[in-house]
C-alpha positions in Angstrom: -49.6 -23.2 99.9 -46.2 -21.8 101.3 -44.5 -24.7 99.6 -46.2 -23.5 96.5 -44.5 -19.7 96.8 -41.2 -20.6 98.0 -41.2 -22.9 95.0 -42.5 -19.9 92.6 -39.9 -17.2 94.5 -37.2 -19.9 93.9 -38.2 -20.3 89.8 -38.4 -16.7 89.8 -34.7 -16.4 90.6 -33.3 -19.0 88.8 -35.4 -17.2 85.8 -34.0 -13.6 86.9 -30.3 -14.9 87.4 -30.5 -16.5 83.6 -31.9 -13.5 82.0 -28.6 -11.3 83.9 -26.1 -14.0 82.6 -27.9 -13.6 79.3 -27.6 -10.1 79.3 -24.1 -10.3 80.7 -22.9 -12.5 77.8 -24.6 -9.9 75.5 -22.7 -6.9 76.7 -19.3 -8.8 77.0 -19.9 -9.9 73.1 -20.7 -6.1 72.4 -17.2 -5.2 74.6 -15.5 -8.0 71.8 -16.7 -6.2 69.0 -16.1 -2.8 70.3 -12.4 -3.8 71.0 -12.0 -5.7 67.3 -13.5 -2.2 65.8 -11.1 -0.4 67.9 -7.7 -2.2 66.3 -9.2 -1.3 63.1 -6.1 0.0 61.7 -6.6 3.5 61.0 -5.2 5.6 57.7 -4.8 9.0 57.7 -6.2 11.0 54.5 -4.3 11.6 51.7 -2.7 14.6 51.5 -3.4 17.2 48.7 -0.1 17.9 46.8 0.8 20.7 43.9 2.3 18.1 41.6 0.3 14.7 40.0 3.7 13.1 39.0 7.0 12.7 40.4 9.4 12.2 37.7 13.3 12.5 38.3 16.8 12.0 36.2 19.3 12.5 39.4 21.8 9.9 41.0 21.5 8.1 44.5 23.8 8.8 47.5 26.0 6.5 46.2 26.8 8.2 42.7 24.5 6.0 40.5 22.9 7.8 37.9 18.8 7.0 38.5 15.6 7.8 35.9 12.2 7.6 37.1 11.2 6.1 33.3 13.2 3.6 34.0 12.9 3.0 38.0 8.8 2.8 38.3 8.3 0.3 35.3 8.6 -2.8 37.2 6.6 -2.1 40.1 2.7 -1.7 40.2 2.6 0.5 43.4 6.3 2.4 44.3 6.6 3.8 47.3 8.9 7.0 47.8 9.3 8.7 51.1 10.6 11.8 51.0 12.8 12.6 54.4 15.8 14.8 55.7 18.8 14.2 58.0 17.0 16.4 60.8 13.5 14.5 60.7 13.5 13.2 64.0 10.1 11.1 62.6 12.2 10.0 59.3 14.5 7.3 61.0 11.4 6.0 62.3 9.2 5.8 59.0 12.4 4.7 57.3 13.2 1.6 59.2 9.4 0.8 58.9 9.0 1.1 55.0 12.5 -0.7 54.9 11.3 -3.7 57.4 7.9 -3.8 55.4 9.5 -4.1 51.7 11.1 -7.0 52.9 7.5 -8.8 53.0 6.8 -8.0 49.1 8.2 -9.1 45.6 9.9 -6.2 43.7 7.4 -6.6 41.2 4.7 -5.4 43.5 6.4 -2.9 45.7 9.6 -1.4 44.9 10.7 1.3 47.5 13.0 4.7 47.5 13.4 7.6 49.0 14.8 11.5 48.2 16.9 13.1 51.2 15.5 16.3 51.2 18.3 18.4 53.0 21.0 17.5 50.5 21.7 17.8 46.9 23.1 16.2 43.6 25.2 19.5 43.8 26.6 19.4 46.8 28.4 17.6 49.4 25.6 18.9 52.1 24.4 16.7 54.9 25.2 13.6 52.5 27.9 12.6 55.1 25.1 12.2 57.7 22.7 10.8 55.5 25.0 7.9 54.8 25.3 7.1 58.5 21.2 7.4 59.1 21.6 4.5 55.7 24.3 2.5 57.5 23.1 2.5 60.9 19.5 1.4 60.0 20.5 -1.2 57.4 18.5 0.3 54.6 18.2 -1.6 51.6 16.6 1.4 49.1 17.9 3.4 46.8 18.3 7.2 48.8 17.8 9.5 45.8 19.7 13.2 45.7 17.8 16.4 44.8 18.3 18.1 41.3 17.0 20.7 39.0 14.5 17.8 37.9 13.0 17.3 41.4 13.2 21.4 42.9 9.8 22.3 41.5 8.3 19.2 43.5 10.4 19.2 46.3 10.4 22.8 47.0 6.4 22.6 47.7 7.1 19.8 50.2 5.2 21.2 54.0 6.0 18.1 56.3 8.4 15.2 56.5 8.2 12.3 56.5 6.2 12.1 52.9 5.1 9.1 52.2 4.6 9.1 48.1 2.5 5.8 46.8 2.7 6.0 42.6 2.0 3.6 39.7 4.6 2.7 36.9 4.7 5.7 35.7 5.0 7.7 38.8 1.8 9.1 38.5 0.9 9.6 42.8 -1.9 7.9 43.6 -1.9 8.7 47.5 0.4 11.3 49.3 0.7 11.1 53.5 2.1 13.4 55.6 4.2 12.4 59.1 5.6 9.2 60.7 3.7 6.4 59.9 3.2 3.1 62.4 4.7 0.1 59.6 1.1 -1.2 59.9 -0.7 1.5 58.7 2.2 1.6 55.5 1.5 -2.1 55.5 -2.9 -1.3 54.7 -2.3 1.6 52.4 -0.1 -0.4 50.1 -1.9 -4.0 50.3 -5.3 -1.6 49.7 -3.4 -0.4 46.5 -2.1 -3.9 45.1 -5.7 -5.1 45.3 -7.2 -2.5 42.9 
């Protein structure tokens, strides 16, 4: 009779201890799913603007005379950050979109920006704009602000402005502040698959 118990206290273990390893593997499977959910890449909501369409006849930093008509066509989604020599966030969101539009065909994603702190005009701040171009190797056209682009631009609350607009420059999706390259990276490969 005692061999019979310390035989049914010893299968009662053995059954006990599998049961916690079972539940142990459960709750470290739940931990792996948590942790996949949590590097869900996460994008910010679109930010209401005041204008539909972002349409332009100006020149680039460089003196090159530049028309949206003619710019958007070739690309389904264009993305257009709008940024200014004193953005401490800009140089950041600029070297991202630039390192990111390397990974795309110009016929999918074509890529510009509009220095909001100078001017067509004026020789203001294009001086230090130029150097922010130089020194971070950027490979887009920086557009200049005109009377075609002051209604728009004027309404602007925060840079960086991350712009993402059809062929005909018709915004689809607007977003505010320095964005990480991945989340650019989602919000444009979510708007070549529509």
């Amino acid at each position: 009779m005692k061999k019979f118990f310390i035989i049914l206290i010893i299968i009662s273990t053995l059954v006990a201890c599998g049961k916690n390893q079972n539940t142990t593997e459960n709750q470290n499977d739940k931990n792996k799913t948590n942790v996949k959910e949590s590097t869900q890449i996460s994008v910010p909501e679109s930010k209401k603007l005041t204008f539909n369409e972002f349409n332009f006849d100006t020149i680039d930093i460089d003196g090159n005379r530049i028309k949206s008509s003619d710019f958007y066509k070739d690309s389904k989604i264009n993305a257009l950050i709008i940024w200014a020599t004193y953005g401490n966030d800009c140089k950041d969101t600029l070297v991202s979109i630039n390192n990111l539009s390397k990974n795309y065909d110009e016929k999918d994603l074509k890529v510009s920006a509009f220095i909001l702190d100078t001017s067509a005009d004026t020789s203001t701040n294009i001086e230090e704009a130029q150097n922010i171009i130089k020194e971070n190797n950027l490979n887009f056209k920086n557009l200049l602000p005109n009377p075609t682009t002051e209604d728009a631009l004027k309404t602007v609350e925060k840079i960086p402005l991350l712009l993402i607009m059809d062929s005909q420059g018709k915004i689809l999706n607007a977003y505010e502040g320095n964005l990480s390259q991945e989340v650019m990276q989602k919000i444009i490969d979510d708007h070549l698959k529509k």
